[in-house]
C-alpha positions as CSV (number, residue, x, y, z in Angstrom):
1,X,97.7,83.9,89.6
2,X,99.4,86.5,87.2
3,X,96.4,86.7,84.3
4,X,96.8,90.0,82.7
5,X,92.8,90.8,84.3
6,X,93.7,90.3,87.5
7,X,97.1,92.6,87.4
8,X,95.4,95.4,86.0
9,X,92.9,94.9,88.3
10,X,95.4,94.9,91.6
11,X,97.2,98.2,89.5
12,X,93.5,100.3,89.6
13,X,93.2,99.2,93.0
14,X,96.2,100.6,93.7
15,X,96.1,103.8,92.1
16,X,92.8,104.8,92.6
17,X,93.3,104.4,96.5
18,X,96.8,106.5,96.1
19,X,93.9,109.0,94.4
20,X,92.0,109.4,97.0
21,X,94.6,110.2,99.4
22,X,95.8,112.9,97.6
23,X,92.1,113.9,96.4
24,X,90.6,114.1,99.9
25,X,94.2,115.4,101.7
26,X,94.4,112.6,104.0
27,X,97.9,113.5,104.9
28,X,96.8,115.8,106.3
29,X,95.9,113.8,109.7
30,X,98.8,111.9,109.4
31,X,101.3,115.2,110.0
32,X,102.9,115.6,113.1
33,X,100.9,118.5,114.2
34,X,97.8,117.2,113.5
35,X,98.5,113.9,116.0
36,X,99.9,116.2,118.1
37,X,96.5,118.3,118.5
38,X,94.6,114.8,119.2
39,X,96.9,112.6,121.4
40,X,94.8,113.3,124.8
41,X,91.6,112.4,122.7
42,X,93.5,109.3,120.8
43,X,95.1,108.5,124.6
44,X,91.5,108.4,126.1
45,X,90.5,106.2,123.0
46,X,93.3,103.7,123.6
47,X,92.9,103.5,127.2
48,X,89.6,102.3,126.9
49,X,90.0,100.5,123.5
50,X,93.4,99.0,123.9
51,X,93.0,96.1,121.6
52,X,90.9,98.1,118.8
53,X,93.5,101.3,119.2
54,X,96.1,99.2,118.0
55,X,94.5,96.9,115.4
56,X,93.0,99.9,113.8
57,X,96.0,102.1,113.9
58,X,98.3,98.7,112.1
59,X,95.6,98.7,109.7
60,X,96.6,102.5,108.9
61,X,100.3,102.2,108.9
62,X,100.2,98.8,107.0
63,X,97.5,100.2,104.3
64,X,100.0,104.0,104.3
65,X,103.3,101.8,104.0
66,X,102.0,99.3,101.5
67,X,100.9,102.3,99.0
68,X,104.4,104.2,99.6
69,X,102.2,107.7,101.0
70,X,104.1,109.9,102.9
71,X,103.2,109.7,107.0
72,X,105.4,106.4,108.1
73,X,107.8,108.2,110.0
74,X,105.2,110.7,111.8
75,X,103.3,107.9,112.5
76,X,105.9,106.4,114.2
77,X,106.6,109.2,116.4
78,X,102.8,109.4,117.2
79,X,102.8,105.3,117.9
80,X,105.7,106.1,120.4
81,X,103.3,109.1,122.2
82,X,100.5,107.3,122.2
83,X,101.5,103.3,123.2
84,X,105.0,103.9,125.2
85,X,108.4,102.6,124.3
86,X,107.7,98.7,124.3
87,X,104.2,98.3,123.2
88,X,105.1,101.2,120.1
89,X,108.3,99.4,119.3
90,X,106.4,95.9,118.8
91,X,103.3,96.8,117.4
92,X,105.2,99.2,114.8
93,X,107.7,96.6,114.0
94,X,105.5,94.3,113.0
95,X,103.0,96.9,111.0
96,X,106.3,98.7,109.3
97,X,107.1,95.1,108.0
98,X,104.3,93.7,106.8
99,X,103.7,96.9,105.0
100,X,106.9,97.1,103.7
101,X,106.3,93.4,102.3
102,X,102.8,94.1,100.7
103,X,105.0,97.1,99.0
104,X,107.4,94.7,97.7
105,X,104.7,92.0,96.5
106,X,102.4,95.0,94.8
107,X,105.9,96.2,93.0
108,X,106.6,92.2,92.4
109,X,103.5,91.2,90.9
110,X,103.4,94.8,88.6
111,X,106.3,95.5,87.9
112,X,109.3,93.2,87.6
113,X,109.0,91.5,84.6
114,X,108.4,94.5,83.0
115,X,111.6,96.1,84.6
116,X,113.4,93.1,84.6
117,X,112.7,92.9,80.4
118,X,113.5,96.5,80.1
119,X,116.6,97.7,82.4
120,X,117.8,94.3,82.8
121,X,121.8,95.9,82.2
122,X,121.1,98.3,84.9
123,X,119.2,96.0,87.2
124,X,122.3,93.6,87.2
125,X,124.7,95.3,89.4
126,X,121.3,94.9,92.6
127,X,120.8,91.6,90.8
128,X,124.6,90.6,91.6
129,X,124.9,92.1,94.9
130,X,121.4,89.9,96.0
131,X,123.4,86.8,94.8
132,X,126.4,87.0,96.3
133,X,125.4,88.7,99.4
134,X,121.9,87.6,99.9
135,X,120.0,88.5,103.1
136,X,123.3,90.9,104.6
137,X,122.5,92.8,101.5
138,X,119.0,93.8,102.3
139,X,120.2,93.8,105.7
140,X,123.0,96.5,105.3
141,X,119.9,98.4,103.3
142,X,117.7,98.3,106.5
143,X,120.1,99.3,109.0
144,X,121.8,102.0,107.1
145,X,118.9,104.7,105.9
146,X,120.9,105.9,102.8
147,X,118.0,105.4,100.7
148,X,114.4,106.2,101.5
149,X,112.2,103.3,103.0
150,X,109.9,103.1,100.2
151,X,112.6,102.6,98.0
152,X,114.2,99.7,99.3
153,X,110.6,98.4,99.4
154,X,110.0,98.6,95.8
155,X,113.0,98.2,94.4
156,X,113.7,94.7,96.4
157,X,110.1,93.1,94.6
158,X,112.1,93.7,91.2
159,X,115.1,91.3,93.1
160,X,115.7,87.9,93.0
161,X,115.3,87.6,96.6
162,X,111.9,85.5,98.4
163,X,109.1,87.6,100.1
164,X,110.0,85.1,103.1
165,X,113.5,86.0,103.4
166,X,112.6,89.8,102.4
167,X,110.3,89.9,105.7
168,X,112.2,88.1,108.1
169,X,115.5,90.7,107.2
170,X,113.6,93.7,107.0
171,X,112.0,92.9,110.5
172,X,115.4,92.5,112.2
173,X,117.0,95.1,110.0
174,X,114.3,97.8,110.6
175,X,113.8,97.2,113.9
176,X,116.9,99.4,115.9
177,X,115.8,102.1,113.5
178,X,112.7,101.6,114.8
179,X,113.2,101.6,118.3
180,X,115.3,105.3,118.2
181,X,111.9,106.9,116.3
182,X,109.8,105.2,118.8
183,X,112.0,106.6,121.4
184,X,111.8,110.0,119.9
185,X,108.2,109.5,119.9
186,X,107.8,109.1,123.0
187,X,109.3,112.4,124.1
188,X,106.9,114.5,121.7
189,X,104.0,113.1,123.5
190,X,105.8,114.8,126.8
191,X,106.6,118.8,125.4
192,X,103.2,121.0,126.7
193,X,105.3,124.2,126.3
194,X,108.6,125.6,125.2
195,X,111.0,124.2,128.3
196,X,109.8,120.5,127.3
197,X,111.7,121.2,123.3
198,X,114.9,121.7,125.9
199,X,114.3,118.7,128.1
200,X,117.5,116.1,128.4
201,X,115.1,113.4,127.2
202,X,113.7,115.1,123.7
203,X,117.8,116.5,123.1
204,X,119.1,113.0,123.7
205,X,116.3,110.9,121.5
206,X,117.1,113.5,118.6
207,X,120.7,113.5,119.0
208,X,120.0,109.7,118.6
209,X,117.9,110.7,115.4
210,X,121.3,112.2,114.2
211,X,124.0,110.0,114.8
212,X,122.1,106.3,114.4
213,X,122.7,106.3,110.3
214,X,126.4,106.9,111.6
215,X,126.4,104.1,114.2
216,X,124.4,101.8,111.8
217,X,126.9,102.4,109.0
218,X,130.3,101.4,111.6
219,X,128.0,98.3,112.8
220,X,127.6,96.7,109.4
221,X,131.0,97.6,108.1
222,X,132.3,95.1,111.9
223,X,129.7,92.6,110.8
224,X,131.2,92.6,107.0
225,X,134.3,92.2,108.1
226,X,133.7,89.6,110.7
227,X,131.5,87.8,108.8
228,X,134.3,88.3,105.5
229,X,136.7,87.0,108.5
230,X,134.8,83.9,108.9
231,X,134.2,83.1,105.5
232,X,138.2,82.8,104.9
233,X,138.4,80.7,108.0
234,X,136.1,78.1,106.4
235,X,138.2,78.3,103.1
């Protein structure tokens, strides 16, 4: 259903909500700080509202990451304090990803024709590379964080790639990312003074912060070369 009504419709929608984030500073409880100041109170919440904790805070991320706001990555680190390693790393694998495909429907349904009609030379070389690479390209997008998350998000609806295949890459290509934040996250929820910024713990989940775009980057170029490898094998 693509009646010109209904996409201005879905494009208010859109902006007035981005509106009244910025309006009514709602970032403002999605900075780290902020989290920070409420985790015992959110902790209490969640251990007597398990099920509601985490539905209501997927509803969050999924409504922050399918608007493009700024908060993801703090509340990742926040989902990491308050659920724990395992329980963090699911629920915000799944929430990052079904955001991050709303985001790339919304920019789909608005904008691609449009871009498509108007940058169409320019769009060609993301266009080509979607072709001939298919889901590795997305997934090289995913794993390496050269470009911001949003991005990718919004410039993949304008691709000639499915929503299907679009989800099921960005869930396995977002989600060692996600584990290293969730990590991290999981460390701020332990610091109650100045010794915990110099525990082992907090050093190594940041130091893994640092070097994972590194690591990422020498994994995909091993799997392009074995998977270039394999392809000449079957020639």
């Amino acid at each position: 259903m693509k009646t010109p009504i209904f996409r201005w419709l879905v494009a208010v929608s859109v902006i007035i909500l981005m509106v009244l984030f910025f309006v009514y500073d709602l970032g403002q409880f999605l900075s780290l700080a902020y989290l920070k100041s409420r985790l015992a109170w959110l902790t209490d919440i969640y251990t007597h509202h398990t099920l509601l904790t985490i539905a209501v805070y997927m509803l969050i991320y999924i409504a922050v990451t399918a608007l493009s706001l700024p908060g993801a990555a703090v509340m990742t680190l926040a989902g990491g304090a308050l659920f724990g390693l395992l329980t963090g790393t699911v629920v915000i694998s799944f929430a990052s990803t079904i955001g991050a495909t709303l985001a790339f429907l919304v920019s789909r349904f608005l904008l691609k024709d449009w871009v498509q009609e108007r940058f169409r030379a320019k769009l060609s070389a993301i266009n080509q590379g979607i072709e001939k690479e298919g889901a590795f390209y997305l997934f090289t997008l995913r794993l390496v964080p050269v470009f911001p998350f949003f991005i990718i998000n919004l410039v993949m609806g304008l691709a000639p790639i499915s929503a299907r295949r679009f989800y099921l890459v960005s869930q396995v290509g977002m989600l060692p990312g996600t584990l290293v934040y969730v990590n991290a996250g999981t460390q701020l929820a332990q610091i109650d003074s100045l010794k915990g910024i110099l525990s082992p713990g907090l050093l190594l989940s940041f130091a893994l912060l640092g070097i994972f775009p590194l690591l990422a980057k020498k994994g995909v170029a091993l799997l392009n070369r074995k998977r270039k490898g394999t392809d000449h094998e079957h020639v």
